[in-house]
N, C-alpha and C positions, 0 to 999 in steps of 0.2 A: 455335150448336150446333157443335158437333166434327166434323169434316170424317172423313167415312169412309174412311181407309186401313190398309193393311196391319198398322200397329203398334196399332189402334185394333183393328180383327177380331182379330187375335193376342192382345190385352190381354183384349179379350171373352170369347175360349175357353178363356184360360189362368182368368181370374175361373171360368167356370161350370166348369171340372174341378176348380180348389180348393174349392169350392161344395159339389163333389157332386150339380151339376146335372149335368153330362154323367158320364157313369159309363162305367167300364174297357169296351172291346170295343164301343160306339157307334161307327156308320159315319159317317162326317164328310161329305156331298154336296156336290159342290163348288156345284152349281147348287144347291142346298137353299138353302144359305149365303150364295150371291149373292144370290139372291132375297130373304132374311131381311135381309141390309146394303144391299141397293139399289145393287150395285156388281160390277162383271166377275168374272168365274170367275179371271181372269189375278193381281187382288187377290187372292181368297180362296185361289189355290194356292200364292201367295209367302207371305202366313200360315201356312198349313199345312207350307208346308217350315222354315220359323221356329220353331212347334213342336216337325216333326220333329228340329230339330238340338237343342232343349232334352227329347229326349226325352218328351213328352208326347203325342207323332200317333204314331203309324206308320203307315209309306207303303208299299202292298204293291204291286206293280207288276199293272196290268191287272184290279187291286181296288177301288183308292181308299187315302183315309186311312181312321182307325180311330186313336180317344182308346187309345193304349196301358195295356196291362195287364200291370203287372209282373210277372217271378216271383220267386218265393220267394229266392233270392240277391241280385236286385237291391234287393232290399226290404232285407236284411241288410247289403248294403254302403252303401245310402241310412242306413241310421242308424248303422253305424260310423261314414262321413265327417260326418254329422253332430255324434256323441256328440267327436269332436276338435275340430271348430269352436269348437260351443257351449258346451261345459265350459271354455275358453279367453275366450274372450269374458265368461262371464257371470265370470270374475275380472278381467278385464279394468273389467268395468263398475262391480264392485266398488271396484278402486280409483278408477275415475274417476268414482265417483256423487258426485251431486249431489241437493241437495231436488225441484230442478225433472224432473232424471231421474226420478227416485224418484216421485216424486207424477204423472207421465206413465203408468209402470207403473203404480200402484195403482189410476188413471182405468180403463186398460186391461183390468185382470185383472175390477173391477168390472162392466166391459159384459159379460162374461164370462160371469159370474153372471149376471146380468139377462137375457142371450139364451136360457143352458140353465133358468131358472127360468119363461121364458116357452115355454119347448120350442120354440124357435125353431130346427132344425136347421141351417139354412144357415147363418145370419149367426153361430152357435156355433162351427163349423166355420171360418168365415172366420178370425177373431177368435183364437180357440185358435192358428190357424195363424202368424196376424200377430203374436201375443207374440212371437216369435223374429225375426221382422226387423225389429219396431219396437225391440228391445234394442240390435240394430246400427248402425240409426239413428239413436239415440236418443245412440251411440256418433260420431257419424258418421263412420262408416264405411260408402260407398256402395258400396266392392266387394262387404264380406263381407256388406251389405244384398241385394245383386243374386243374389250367388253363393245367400245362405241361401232369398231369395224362388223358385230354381230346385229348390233342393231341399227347400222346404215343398212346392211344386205336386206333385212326384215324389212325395213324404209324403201326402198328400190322395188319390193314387190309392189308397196300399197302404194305407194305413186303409177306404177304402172299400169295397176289395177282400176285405180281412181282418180288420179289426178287429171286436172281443166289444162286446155292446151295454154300456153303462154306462162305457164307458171314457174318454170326452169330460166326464165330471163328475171324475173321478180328477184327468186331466189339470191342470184347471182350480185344482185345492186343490193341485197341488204347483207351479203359477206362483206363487200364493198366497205358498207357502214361501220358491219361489227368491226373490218381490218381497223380503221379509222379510230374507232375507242378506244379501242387494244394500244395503239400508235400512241395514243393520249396516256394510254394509265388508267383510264377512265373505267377502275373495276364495275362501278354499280349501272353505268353509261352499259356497256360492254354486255353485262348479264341482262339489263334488258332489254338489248337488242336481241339478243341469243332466245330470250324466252318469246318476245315477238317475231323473231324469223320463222322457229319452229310453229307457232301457234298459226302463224301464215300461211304455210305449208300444207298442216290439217285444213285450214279452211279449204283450201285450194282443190280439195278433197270430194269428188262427185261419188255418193255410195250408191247408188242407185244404176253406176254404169257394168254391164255387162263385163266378166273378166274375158281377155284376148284369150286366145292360143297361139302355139307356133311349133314348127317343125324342129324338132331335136339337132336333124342334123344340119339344118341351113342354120341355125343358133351357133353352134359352134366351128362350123366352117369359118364363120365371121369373125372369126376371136383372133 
């Protein structure tokens, strides 16, 4: 078994907020969390400040943490730097696909289908999320793996904060597409799919809707 430390709790809370298990404006206890890892408060607050610097906690001073909840701009600038990344990359990957890439994605986009057809929310959501770092990967390229895996979790908030129901099946038929360009070679095809999938996403976007809350620990019981 894996030994409980800080990059292990961090890893935990980062999984249940891309999850959608812990949801925008949730107080994070430090002692909750001890108690829930079987490990000092002094772990779970170096977690939480790890978080905080990836932007995912915020730390209010004489409050606690709290699963940040983005606004409406930060949401707009998350998928700008986005839509430059991954319209880049996914030409990228075009020139450098391979069968074994290729058929890695179409594995991929398949569970896809199969989690939203089993109305599986979480594991749809995970999945949805990981087409885009598994591309980079798949690239290997472990920066823009790390850099993207930072700014899907930022992504998983503001969907959850704002996203129109039905927009997780949309997503999934235009991975579909991009696999399809990619399969082709089709760098310039490829990148702008990637720039309209993302731009798709934002629209799909209600800022006007109230953020959820949820319970700490039925969040991660679930995990």
């Amino acid at each position: 078994m894996e030994p409980t430390t800080t990059a292990v709790i961090a890893r935990e809370l980062t999984q249940a907020i891309a999850g959608h298990r812990l949801q925008p404006g949730t107080k994070l206890a430090e002692q909750k969390l001890a108690d829930h890892f079987g490990v000092s408060r002094t772990l779970v607050r170096q977690a939480l400040h790890q978080l905080a610097q990836n932007r995912l906690v915020r730390l209010e001073p004489a409050r606690g943490a709290f699963v940040a909840a983005p606004t409406v701009e930060e949401a707009r600038q998350v998928f700008a730097v986005r839509r430059m990344l991954e319209a880049e990359m996914a030409r990228s990957f075009a020139r450098e696909a391979t069968p074994a890439r290729v058929r890695a994605l179409r594995e991929h986009v398949a569970r896809e289908k199969a989690a939203l057809d089993d109305a599986n929310a979480t594991e749809s959501i995970e999945l949805l999320g990981d087409f885009h770092v598994r591309m980079a990967r798949l690239l290997g390229n472990e920066v823009l793996a790390q850099i993207l895996q930072d700014l899907i979790s930022r992504s998983s908030l503001i969907t959850l904060m704002y996203q129109r129901a039905g927009a997780a099946e949309h997503s999934q038929e235009e991975h579909v597409e991009i696999v399809r360009a990619l399969a082709a070679r089709d760098g310039d095809r490829a990148a702008e799919l990637m720039d309209d999938h993302l731009r798709n996403v934002e629209a799909s976007l209600a800022f006007d809707r109230p953020p959820p809350t949820h319970d700490i620990a039925l969040a991660l019981a679930a995990a």
